[in-house]
C-alpha positions as CSV (number, residue, x, y, z in Angstrom):
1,X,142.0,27.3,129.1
2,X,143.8,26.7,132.7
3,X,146.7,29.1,133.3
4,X,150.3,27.4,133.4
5,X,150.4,27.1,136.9
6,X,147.0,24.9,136.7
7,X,147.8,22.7,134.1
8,X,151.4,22.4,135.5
9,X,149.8,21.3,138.9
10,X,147.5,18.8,136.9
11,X,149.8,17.3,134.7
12,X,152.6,16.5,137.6
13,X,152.2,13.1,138.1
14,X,152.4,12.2,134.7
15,X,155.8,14.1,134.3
16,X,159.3,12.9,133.7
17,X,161.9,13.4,136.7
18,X,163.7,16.2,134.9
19,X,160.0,17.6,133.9
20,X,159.0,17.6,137.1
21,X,162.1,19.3,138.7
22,X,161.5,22.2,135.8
23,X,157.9,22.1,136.8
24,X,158.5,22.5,140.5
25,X,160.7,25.3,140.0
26,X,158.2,27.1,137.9
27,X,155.4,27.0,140.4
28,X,157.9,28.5,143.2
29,X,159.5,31.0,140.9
30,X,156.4,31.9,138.3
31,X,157.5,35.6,138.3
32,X,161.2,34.8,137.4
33,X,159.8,32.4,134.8
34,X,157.8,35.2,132.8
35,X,160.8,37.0,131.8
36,X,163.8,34.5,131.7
37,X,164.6,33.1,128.2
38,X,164.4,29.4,127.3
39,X,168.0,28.9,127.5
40,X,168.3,31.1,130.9
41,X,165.7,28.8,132.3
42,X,167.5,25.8,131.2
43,X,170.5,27.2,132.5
44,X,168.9,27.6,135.8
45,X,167.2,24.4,136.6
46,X,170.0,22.4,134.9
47,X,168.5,20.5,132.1
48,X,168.1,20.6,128.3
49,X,165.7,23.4,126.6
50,X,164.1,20.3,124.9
51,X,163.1,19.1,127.7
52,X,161.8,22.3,128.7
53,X,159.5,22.3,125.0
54,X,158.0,19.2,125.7
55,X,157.2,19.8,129.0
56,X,155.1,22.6,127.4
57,X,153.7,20.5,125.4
58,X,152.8,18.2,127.5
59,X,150.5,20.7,129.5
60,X,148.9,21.8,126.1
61,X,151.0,24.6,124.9
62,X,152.4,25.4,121.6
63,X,155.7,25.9,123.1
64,X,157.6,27.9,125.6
65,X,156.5,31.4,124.0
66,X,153.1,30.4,124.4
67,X,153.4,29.2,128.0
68,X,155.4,32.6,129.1
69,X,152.7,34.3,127.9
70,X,150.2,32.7,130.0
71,X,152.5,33.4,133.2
72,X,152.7,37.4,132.5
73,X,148.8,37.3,131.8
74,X,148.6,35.9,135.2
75,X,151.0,38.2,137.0
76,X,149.1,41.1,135.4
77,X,146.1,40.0,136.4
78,X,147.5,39.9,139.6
79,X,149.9,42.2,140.3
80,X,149.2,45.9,141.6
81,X,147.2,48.0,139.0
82,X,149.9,50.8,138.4
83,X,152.3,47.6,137.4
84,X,149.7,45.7,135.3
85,X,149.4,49.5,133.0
86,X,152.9,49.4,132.7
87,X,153.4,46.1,131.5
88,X,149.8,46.3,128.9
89,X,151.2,49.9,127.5
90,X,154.2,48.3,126.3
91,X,151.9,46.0,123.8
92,X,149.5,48.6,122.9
93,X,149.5,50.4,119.2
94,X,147.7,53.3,120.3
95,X,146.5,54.3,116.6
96,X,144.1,51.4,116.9
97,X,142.6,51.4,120.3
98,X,139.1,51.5,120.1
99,X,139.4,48.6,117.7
100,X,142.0,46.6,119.8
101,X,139.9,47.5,122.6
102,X,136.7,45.9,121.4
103,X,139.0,42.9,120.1
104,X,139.9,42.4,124.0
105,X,136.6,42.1,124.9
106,X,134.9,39.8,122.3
107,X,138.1,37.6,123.2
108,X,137.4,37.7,126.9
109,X,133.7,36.6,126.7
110,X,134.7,33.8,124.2
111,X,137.1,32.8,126.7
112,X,134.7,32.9,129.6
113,X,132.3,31.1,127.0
114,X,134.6,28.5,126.8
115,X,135.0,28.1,130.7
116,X,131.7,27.8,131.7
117,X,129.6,25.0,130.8
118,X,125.4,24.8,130.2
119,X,125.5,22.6,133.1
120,X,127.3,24.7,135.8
121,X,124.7,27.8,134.3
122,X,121.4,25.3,134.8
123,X,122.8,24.7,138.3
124,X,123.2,27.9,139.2
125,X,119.5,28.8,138.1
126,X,118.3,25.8,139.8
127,X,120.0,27.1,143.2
128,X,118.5,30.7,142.7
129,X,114.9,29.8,141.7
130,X,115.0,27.8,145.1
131,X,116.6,30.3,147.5
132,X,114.8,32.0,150.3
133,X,117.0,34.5,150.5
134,X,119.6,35.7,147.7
135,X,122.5,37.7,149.1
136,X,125.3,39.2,146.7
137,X,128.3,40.3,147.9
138,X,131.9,41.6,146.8
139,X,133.9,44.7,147.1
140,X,135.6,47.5,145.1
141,X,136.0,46.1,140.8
142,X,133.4,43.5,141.5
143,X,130.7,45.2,143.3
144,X,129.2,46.8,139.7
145,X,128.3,43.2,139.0
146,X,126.7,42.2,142.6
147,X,124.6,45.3,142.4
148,X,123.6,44.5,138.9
149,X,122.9,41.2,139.9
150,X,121.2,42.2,143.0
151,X,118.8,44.8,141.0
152,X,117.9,42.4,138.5
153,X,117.5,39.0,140.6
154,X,115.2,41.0,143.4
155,X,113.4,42.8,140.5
156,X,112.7,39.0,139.1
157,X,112.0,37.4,142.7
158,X,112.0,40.3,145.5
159,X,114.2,38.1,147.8
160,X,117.9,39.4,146.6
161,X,120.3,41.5,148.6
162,X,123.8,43.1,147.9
163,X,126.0,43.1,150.9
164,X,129.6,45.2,150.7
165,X,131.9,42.9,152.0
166,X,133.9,45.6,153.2
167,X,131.2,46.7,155.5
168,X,131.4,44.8,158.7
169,X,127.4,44.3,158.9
170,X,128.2,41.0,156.7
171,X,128.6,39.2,160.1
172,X,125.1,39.7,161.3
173,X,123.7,38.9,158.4
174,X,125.8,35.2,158.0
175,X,125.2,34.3,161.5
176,X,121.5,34.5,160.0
177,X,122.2,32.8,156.9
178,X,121.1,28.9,156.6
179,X,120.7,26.3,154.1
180,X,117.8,27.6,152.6
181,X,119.9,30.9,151.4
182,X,122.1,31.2,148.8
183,X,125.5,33.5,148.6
184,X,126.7,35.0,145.5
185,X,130.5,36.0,145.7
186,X,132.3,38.0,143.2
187,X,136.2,37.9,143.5
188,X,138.7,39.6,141.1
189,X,143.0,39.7,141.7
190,X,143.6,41.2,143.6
191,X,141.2,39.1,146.1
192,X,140.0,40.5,149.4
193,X,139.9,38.8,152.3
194,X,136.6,40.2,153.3
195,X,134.6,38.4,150.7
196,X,136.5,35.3,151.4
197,X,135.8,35.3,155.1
198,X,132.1,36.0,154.4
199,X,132.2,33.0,152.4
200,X,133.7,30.8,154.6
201,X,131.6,31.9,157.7
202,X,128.6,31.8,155.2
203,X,129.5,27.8,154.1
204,X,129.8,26.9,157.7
205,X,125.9,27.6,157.9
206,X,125.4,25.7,155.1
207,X,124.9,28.1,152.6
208,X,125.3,27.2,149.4
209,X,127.4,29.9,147.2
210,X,127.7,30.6,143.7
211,X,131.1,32.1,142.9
212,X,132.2,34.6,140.4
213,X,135.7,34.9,139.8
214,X,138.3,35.1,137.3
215,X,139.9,31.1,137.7
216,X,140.2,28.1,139.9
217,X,143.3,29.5,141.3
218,X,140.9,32.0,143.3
219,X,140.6,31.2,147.0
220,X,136.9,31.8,146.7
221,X,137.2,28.4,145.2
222,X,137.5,26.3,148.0
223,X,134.8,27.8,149.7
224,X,132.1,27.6,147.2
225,X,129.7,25.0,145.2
226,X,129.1,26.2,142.0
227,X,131.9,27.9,140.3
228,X,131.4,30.7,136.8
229,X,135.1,31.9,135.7
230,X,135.1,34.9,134.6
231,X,137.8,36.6,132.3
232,X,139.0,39.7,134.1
233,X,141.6,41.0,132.0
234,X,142.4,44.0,130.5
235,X,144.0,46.4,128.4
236,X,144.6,48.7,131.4
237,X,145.2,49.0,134.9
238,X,141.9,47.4,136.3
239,X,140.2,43.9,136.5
240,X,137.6,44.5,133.6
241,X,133.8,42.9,134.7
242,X,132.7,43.3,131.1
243,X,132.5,39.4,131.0
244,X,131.3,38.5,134.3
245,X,128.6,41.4,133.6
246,X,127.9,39.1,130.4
247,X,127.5,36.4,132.4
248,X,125.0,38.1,135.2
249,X,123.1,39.5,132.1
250,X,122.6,36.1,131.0
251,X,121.7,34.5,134.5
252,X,118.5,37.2,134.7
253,X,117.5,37.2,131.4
254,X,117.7,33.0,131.2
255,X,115.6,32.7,134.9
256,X,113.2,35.4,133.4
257,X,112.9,33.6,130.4
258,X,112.8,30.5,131.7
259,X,110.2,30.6,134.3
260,X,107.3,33.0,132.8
261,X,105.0,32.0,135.3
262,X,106.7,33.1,138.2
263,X,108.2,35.9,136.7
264,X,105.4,38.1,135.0
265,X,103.4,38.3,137.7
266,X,105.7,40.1,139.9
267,X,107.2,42.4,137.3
268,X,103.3,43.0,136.6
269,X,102.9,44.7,140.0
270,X,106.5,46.2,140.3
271,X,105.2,48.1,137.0
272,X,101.6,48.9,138.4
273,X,103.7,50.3,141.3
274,X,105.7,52.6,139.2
275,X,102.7,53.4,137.1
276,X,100.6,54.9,140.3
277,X,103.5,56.9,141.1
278,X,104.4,58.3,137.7
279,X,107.8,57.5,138.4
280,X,109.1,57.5,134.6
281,X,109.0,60.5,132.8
């Protein structure tokens, strides 16, 4: 499901004039809106509470309560980690943790299940299989999945690469890049502008670029052609990559699946490799 801010920007134009005016004031002020009542709100913008209920409606909430909560998921999604602990602790009943705990994350992949169609996960594998080079990149709570995907993608083809976007060597290797290459960005709140800027300098040798990121709000967005949303939420401080981990899993294990042919041979000699060198135990 979009986040409030989303569906508020899609649904505009189809808005009432007092609708709208609430709407507009929402998107400027989302972090007032999170914790003002429905009646402070009204009281604010100057119109009926009704009006603010069916406006919620009208973008495919329940109600007002529901809606709220979407803005404070976002804000904790976004805001600085020591501020999103603060706010999660407050809904957390420590005596069931481990069980809430796994809750969250069955919840997160459905939702990032939900996001991502079979299409937009063919194209991706279509865009990979063709590559001549694969590069990965992202920094800091993303880089566990570029490495992962780097590992398993260059065990599958030999051709992947992770590159640390906060590493300035990025720049040599873009001005390199070309259509035949493919870039695969992972973004998280709170976004850096390194990976962004690789992406960008990246699309303007046009390199095609699979992002992964937690929504369409991300500015990798603009920058990229195929798109996997990702819930990054968590019951804590950080931006959790247990669902965009899922979704790398998935993207190896489907190409490996998928393409036998190509596949078995090379994981054939990577093994004879590590079988002349004894390298397992």
């Amino acid at each position: 499901m979009k986040n409030p801010i989303e569906s508020l920007q899609e649904k505009i134009s189809e808005l009432t004039e007092t609708q709208r005016k609430t709407a507009d004031y929402i998107i400027k002020h989302p972090l007032d809106v999170a914790f003002l009542t429905i009646d402070q709100l009204a009281g604010i913008v100057g119109i009926s509470t009704t009006t603010i209920m069916r406006l919620t409606f009208n973008v495919g909430y329940s109600g007002y309560a529901e809606f709220q909560k979407g803005l404070q998921e976002i804000l904790r999604n976004q805001a600085a980690p020591q501020t999103r602990l603060e706010a999660n602790i407050k809904g957390i009943n420590q005596n069931d943790l481990w069980g809430k705990f796994a809750e969250s994350h069955i919840d997160s992949i459905q939702d990032t299940m939900n996001m991502i169609s079979n299409e937009s996960l063919e194209q991706a594998q279509e865009m990979i299989l063709s590559a001549r080079r694969i590069l990965c990149t992202s920094v800091r709570s993303g880089l566990p999945v570029a490495q992962y995907l780097t590992h398993g993608l260059n065990r599958l083809f030999g051709n992947a690469q992770l590159i640390i976007a906060d590493v300035s060597d990025w720049v040599d290797s873009a001005v390199e890049m070309n259509a035949n290459d493919i870039l695969i960005a992972v973004s998280f709140p709170r976004y850096a502008r390194r990976i962004i800027d690789f992406a960008k300098a990246a699309k303007g040798n046009g390199v095609k670029i699979i992002a992964i990121t937690d929504s369409y709000s991300s500015p990798l967005i603009d920058h990229s052609d195929i798109v996997l949303p990702c819930n990054a939420s968590s019951m804590a401080f950080h931006n959790s990559v247990v669902s965009s981990m899922f979704v790398a899993d998935y993207l190896i294990s489907a190409l490996a699946i998928n393409n036998p042919e190509r596949t078995k041979k090379r994981l054939d000699q990577v093994n004879a490799v590590l079988m002349d060198i004894n390298y397992h135990f």
